[in-house]
C-alpha positions, -999 to +999 in steps of 0.1 A: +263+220-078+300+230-085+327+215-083+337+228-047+305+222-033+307+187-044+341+180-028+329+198+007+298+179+006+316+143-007+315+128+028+280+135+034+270+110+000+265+080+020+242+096+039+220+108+009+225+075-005+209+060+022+182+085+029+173+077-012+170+040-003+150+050+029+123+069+005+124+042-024+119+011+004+089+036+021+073+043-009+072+006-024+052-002+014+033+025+009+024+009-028+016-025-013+001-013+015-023+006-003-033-018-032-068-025-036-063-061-054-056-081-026-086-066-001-109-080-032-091-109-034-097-116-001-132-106-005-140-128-036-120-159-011-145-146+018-177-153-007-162-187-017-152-196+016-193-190+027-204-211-005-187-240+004-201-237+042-163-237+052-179-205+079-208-193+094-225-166+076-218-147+111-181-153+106-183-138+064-200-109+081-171-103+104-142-107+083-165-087+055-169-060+075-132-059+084-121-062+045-144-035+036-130-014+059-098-017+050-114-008+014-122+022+023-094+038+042-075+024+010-101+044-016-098+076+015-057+075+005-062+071-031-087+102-030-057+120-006-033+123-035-029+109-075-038+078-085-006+051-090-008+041-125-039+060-130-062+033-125-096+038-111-102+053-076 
């Protein structure tokens, strides 16, 4: 960019600015949105939760079925487009 396209343009930097914060705040979502960790954390407090007879193994099998879900559309995004950190898919 030179130096007259900088100064034509110099009113318009607040709005990049906050277009780069809009991308940085979507993509750290998307990150937490998308990591596995707490689904099998959840499903490791699920298979306590049964062991102690705190629910019903019909109750386990809901909220399994729910977590498991939500496994997979997170492993379906992981397959859409490279691996964060390049840990396992």
């Amino acid at each position: 960019m030179g130096v007259l396209t900088q100064l034509l343009t110099l009113p318009l930097a607040p709005v990049r600015g906050v277009g780069w914060v809009v991308r940085q705040v979507t993509d750290a979502a998307e990150r937490e949105y998308y990591d596995p960790e707490p689904v099998l954390e959840g499903l490791r407090e699920l298979e306590r939760e049964l062991a102690d007879g705190l629910i019903s193994p019909r109750e386990f099998d809901r909220r399994e079925d729910e977590l498991l879900d939500r496994l997979e559309e997170i492993r379906r995004h992981q397959g859409a487009g490279p691996t964060p950190g390049g840990g396992p898919r």
